[in-house]
Structures are given as C-alpha cells and as structure tokens.
N, C-alpha and C positions, 0 to 999 in steps of 0.2 A: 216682353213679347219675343223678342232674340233670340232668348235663350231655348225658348218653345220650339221657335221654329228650327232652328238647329236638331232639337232632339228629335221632331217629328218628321222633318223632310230630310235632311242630311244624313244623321247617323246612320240612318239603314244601309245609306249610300260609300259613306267614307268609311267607317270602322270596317267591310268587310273589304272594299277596294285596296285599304293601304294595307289591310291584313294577307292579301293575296301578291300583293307587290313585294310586303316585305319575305314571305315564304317561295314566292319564286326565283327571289335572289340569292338565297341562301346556299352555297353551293351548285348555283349554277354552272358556273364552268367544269364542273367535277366531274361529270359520267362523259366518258369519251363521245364523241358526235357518232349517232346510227350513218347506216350506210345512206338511209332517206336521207338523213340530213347533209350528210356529203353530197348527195344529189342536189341537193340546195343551193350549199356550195357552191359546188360547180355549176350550175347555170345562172345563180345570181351573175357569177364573174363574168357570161358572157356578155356580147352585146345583144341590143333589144332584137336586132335581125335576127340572130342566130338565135335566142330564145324563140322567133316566131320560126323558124325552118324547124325546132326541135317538136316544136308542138303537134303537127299531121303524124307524126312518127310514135310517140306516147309521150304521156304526160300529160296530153292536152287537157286534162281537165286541172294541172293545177297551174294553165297558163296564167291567169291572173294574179298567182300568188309568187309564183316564179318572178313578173314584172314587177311586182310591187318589191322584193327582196332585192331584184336586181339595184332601184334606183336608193332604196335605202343601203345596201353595202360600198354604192359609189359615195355616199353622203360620211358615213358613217365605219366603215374599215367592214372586215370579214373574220373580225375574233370572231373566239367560240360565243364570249359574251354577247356580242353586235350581233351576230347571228339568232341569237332565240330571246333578245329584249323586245321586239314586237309581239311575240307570243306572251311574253312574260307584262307585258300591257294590256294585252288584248285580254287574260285572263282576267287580270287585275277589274277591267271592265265590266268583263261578264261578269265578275263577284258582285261587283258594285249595282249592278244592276238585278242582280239575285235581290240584294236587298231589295231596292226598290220595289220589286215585282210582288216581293211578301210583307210590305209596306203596305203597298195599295189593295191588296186581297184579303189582310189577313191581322194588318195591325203593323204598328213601331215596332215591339217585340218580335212580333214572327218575323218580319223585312230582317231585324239582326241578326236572328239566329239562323235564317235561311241560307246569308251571304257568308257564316262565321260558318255554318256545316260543311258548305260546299269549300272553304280554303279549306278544312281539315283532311276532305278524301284526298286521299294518296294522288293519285291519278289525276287529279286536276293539275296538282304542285311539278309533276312529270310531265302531262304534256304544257303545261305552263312555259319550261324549259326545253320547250324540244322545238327546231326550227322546219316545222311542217304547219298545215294553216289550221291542226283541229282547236287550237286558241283561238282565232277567229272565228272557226263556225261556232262555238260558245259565246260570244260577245254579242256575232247577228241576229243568233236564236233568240236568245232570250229579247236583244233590242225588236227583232218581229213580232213575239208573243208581248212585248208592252206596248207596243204601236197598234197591235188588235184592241186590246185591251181598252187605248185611247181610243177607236172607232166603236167600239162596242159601248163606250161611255155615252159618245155625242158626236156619230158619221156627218161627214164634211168631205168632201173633193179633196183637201189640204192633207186630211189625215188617213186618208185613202193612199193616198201618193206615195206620204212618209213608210205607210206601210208594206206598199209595192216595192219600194227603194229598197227596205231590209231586207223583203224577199229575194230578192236577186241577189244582194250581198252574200246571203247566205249560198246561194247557189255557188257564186262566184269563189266561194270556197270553201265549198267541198257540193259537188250534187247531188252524190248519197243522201247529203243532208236535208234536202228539199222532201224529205217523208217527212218534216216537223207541220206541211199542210195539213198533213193526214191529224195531228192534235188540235191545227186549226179549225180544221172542218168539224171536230168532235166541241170544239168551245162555240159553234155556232151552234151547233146543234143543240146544245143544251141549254143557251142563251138567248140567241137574237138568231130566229130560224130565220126574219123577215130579209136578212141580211146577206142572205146566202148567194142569192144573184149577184150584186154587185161584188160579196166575196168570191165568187168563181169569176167574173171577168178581170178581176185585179190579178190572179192567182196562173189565167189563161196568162194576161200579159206577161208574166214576170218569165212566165217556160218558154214565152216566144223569145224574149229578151235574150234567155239561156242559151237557144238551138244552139249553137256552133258549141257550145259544151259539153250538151246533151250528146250530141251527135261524135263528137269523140270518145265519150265516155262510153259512146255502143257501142265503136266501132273498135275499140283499145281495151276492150274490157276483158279480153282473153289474153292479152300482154298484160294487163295490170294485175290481175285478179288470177291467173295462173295459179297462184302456190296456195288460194286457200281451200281448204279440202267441203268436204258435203258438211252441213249443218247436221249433229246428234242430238239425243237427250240428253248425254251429260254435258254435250257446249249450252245447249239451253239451261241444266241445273247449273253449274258453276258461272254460265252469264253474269252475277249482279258480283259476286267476288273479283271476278276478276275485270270488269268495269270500274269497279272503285279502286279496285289495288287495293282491297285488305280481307279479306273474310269477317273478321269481327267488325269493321264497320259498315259493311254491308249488312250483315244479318240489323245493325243497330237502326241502318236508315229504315230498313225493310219491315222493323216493329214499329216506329214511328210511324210509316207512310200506311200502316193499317190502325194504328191506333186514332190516324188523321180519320181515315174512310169510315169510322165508326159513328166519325161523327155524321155522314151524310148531307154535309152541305152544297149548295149550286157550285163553290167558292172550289172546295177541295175535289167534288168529282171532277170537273171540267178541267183542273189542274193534276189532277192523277191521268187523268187522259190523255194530256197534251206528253206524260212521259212514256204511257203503256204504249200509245198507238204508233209512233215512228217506229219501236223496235218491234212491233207488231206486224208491220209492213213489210218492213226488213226480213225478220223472220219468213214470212209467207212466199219470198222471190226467192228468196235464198233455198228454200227447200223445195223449188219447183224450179230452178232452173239456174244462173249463175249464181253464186255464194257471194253477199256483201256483208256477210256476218265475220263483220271485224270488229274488235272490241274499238280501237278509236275511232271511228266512222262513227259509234253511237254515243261519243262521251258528253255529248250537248244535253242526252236526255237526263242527266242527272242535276240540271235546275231545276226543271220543274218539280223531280223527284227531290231536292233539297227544301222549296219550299211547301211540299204537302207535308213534309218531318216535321218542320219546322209548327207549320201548324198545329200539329199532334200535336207535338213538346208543350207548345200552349197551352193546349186544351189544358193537359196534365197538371200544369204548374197551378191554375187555380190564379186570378186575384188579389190575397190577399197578400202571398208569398211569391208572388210571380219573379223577380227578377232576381231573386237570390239561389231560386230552384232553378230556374234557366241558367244561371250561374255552372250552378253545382254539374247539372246534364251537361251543356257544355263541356268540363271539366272531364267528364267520365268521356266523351264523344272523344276529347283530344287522346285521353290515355290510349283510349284503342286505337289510335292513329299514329301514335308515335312511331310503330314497329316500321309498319308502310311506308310513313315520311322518311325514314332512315332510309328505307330498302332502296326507296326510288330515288337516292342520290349516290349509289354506290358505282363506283368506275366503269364498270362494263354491264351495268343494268340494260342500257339500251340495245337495238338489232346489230349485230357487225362485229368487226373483228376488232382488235385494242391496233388501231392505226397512229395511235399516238406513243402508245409502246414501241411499237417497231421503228416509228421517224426516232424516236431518243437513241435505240440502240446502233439505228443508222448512221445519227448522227456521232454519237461518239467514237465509231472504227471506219467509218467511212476513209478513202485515199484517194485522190487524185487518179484519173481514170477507172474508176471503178463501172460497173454496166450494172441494171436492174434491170427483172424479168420478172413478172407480176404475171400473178391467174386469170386466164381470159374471164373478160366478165365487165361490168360495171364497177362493183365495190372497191377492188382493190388498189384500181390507177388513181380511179378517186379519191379514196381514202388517204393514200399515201401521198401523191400533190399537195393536198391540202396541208396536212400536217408536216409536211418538207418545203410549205414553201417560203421564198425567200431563204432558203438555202441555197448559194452560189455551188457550194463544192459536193452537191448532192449527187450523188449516182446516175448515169445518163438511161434514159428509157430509150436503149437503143433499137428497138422492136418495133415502136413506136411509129407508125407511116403517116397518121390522119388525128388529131386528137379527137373528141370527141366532139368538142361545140365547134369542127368541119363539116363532122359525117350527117348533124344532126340527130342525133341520138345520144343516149348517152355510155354509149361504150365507143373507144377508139381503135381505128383498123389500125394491124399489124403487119408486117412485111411478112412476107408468106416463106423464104427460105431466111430460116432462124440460123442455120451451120453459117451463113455467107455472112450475117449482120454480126453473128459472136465469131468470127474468122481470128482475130486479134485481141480477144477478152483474156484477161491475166486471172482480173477478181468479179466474180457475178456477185449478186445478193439474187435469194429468189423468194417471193412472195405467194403463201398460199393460204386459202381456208383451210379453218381446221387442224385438228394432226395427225397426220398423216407417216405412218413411221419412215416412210421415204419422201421428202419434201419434191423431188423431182419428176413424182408421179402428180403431182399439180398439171404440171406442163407435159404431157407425153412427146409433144412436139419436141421436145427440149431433153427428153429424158436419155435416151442413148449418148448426146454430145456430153452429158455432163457425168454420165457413169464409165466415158472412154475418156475424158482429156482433163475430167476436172476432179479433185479432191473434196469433199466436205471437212470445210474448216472449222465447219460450228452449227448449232442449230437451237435457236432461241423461241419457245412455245409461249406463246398470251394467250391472251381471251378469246376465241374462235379464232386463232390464227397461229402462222407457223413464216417464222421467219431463217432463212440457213446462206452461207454463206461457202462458195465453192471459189476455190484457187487450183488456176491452170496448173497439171503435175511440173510442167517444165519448170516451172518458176516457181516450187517449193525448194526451202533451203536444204543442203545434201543432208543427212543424218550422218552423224561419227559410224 
C-alpha cells in the first residue's frame, strides 16, 4: 500500500519540487545581481523603521517583501546566494504544487509532467534566481487555485479562510497579481456558479486586507511604471516567447495547451482559463490607460498553462504506452530548453550594469585616499556598496551627504558644490551607465573639474557600464 501511495500522492509533488530546487541552484551566483535586486540589497540591510519611512515614497507595494528579506538577511548573511535562496524555494514550491494541481485534475501522470514542464521553461529557472518576490507570487497562486479547488470539492468556513489567506499572500506579493481573481471567477463560473456569493465576499475581504498596498500602488504607480512604454501588437505576438524565455518552447507549450482544448473538458477549460484571463485583464488596463504589461508581473500564469500541456501530452500518449511516450516528450520538451537554460545563467543576463566587474577592478588598483564619483541615480551607489562591501580600503563616496535608507528613498543626496568636496582629490574613480566615449559626461556637474585639473588614467567598459579613473595633473610623474 506504501508504495502506491507514494507514487500517487507524493511523486507529483517531490519529483518536480526537487527537480526545480535542483535547477535553480545550478549557477545561481553566476549572473551579476539586476539593479532591482540591488534594491533588495539595500533595503533588506536597513532597519525595519527605515524600510517603513522608504515605503510612502515608492516601493510600497513590495513592503512586505522587503521585510521578510530584511529579517531573513539578519538570520542568514547577504551573499549573492542568501539573497535569491528564498525565491529559489519558493519556486521549488510552486513546481511542487504544479504537480499536485495536475494530480488532482487530471491524473498521477499529468501532476508529473505539469510540475517537470514548468522546471524546464527558461524563465522560471531565472526568476527562480533572481531576489525579487515574482517566486513567491508563483508559490501563492497556484497554493490559491488549490485552496479553490479544495472549496469547490466540499465549501466549509475552514477552507474558505485557507483560501482567503492565499489570497492576500498573493497580493502581498506582488498586486498586479490579484488579476489571478479574474481565473478564479472564470472556474466559478464554469463549476459551482452556486458559489459565487460567498466567493465575492472572501475575494471583497482579502482587497480590503490589501488597501494600504492597493493604495500605494495607485499612488506610485507613475514612479514605478514610468519606463514601460504603450502596449503593441507585436508585444502582444512575441508575449508567450518571451514569457517563457525561449521561442521553441513556447510555440511547444502553446501546441500542447490547444491540443489539451481539443479535448473540451470542464477540467481543462476552466484551467485554460485561469491562464488566459489574468493576462487578459492585464492586457485590457494596460491598453487603456497605465501599462502593467511586463513580462514578470505575469510569470504566475504559466502554471496553469503548464498543466493544461501537460494534460494534452496525456491525451496524446494513449494507455497503453503512456509513460515511455511521456518519457520520450519530456525528452524533446528539455532539448528545446536547453538553449534558454544556458541563456538565463549567463553573467550579465540580468537588468544593470556588471557592478561586480567594476568592485574587482576597484578592487585591485585601488590606493589609499582614493575619492569615488558614481551617476546620479539609484543603480550605481547601490550597485557598487554592495559588491564593495567589507572592503575597508575601498574608495570614499565623498559626494555622499545622506545615504539612502536616511532620505527614505532609494537614491542618496549629494553635497551640491562637488569643486569644494573634490578640493583635495589626487585619484577619482568615476562611475557611469553605459559608454559613453567621454566618462565624465556621466556627471556634467563634474565634468569641467576633471577636464581642467584631472588626467584620464584609464578607462575600463563592462556590461552596461563604464568605469575610468582620473589622476590630479599635479601629481602625475614628470615625463623624461
């Protein structure tokens, strides 16, 4: 009986949990940390005050995620590792619970192969690894669509609760994500319309729960959401590629999840639904008025869309040959994946500039009174802190008036006359995005003192960034 129950309830669960644990460690420290994730960073290390003075100012919608990082980086260090091993759990979860969800809707088989497809997309194994909470909204989602799933089997107060609980979870991180209602309401609809009352006042509470989220996310959402442009046709055609991180496995889920629909069951519409309609929603604001049409905002909806594939795949395998043909697909699913899984562990995959390249080459010419001058901005004091820090002989941010977790926000004020602060500077290092064939057009504020008193010693180009190093003329050695 053991061995049954293992292969029935468990495997669904462990074979793709450990399979997502073990690919999201796989070079995990390797792609430098995005500039978000330096945002991370840096506010895990504040204190929880200054996390809450940062929040009325922006961010506020990933205060809950920010706190939970904060008390995990005091427990646990601020590696690169320690930094994205909650996501790289969290994912692991969400796999695990793929399984289960194609378990219970669709068989032993499909729960396997649901949670095995979804480690293979690219894009889970990335943000797997990446220290921002779209791990987490993967893990709640799907824990809310099985917590329905349990009320939709046999409604109770108890299981009402459990399911209000993930709801907010989900809010709590990320509230973009709170369009996964919208697939909710679509499996009422199809299921248990009787249901729909008590599902709207669980659904009322869980946004009342939210407000203080809600309400920063309105209010911040021209700071946050700034850079992404109007929604086109071709972000709509290239949508499901570059969701996944691969074109070839995307077209692959996308033959599966219609070869699923062919079949027309309560089972598969209802769960084709719960993927189409969040990005449906998305879509519809997005092209009427602020743009939330970002690819990881919607990387949750590729469970459900892993296990409608997954159901295909079944149909297809037949019976008689079932687990050797699920085998063999499988097999074909990974080749296509391989390219993507490479892709998305490569050095400078992520947003930002190689701030770990510059701290090395900082670190090895660095000298005893040396001054650093970094591009106004967020990214780049961040960036470089991080990766310098616990470095004693590190170059002084002498511009520096306020850090950042003072101002509450996350860029730190500068002393306003830059000539008076660098009066005595021998060797700058200066810090800029991009490259720029003049580094000191970063800083215009800066740019006259160092094209009158300083020499370019050097100039060292990475990945979105530009690193140069100027020595005062007086104090260059005479020439013969």
């Amino acid at each position: 009986m053991a061995p049954v129950l293992v292969y029935r309830r468990w495997l669904p669960v462990a074979a793709p949990g450990l399979a997502m644990l073990g690919l999201g460690l796989v070079e995990a420290t390797r792609p430098v940390l995005s500039w978000d994730e330096v945002a991370t960073a840096d506010v895990a290390h504040r204190s929880a005050a200054q996390i809450g003075r940062l929040l009325p100012h922006i961010d506020g919608v990933f205060g809950p995620y920010y706190l939970l990082m904060h008390v995990w980086t005091t427990l646990f260090g601020a590696s690169v590792l320690s930094l994205r091993l909650p996501s790289i759990l969290a994912m692991a979860g969400a796999a695990a619970l793929t399984g289960e969800l194609g378990r219970r809707l669709f068989g032993v088989p499909a729960g396997c192969l649901a949670g095995l497809l979804l480690c293979l997309v690219p894009n889970m194994s990335r943000y797997a690894a990446e220290a921002r909470p779209y791990a987490m909204v993967c893990f709640f989602s799907v824990l809310a669509l099985l917590t329905l799933h349990r009320v939709l089997e046999r409604p109770s107060p108890g299981r009402w609760a459990w399911y209000g609980a993930a709801v907010v979870a989900v809010g709590l991180s990320s509230i973009v994500a709170m369009v996964v209602l919208a697939g909710h309401l679509a499996v009422l609809l199809v299921r248990r319309r009787a249901l729909l009352l008590p599902w709207s006042l669980v659904a009322l509470v869980a946004l009342v729960a939210l407000t203080p989220l809600i309400w920063w996310g309105l209010h911040q959402r021209a700071a946050q959401l700034h850079w992404v442009t109007s929604v086109t046709l071709g972000e709509v055609y290239s949508f499901p590629a570059r969701l996944v991180g691969s074109t070839e496995v995307a077209w692959l889920l996308i033959g599966l999840f219609l070869v699923a629909a062919l079949a027309q069951t309560r089972a598969v519409a209802d769960t084709a639904l719960v993927a189409l309609a969040p990005a449906a929603v998305v879509l519809a604001v997005s092209a009427t008025g602020t743009s939330f049409w970002v690819i990881r905002y919607l990387l949750f909806v590729l469970i459900p869309a892993a296990v409608v594939a997954a159901a295909g795949l079944t149909g297809l395998a037949g019976e008689r040959r079932r687990w050797p043909g699920l085998a063999a697909a499988l097999g074909v699913f990974a080749a296509a994946a391989v390219p993507g899984q490479i892709a998305i562990r490569q050095p400078n995959v992520k947003n930002g500039s190689d701030y770990r390249a510059m701290a090395a080459l900082i670190r090895k010419r660095q000298q005893a009174g040396d001054d650093i001058v970094l591009q106004r901005g967020r990214q780049m004091r961040a960036g470089l802190d991080y990766y310098l820090r616990g470095d004693r002989g590190r170059p002084k941010d002498v511009l520096e008036s306020r850090p950042a977790a003072r101002t509450g926000t996350l860029i730190a004020d500068e002393f306003p006359d830059v000539a008076a602060r660098l009066a005595t500077a021998t060797r700058i290092w200066l810090v800029v995005a991009g490259h720029p064939n003049d580094p000191a057009s970063g800083r215009p504020d800066l740019e006259p003192l160092l094209h009158a008193s300083f020499e370019r010693a050097a100039r060292w180009a990475v990945s979105r960034g530009t690193l140069a190093l100027y020595i005062r003329r007086a104090t260059l050695a005479p020439t013969a």
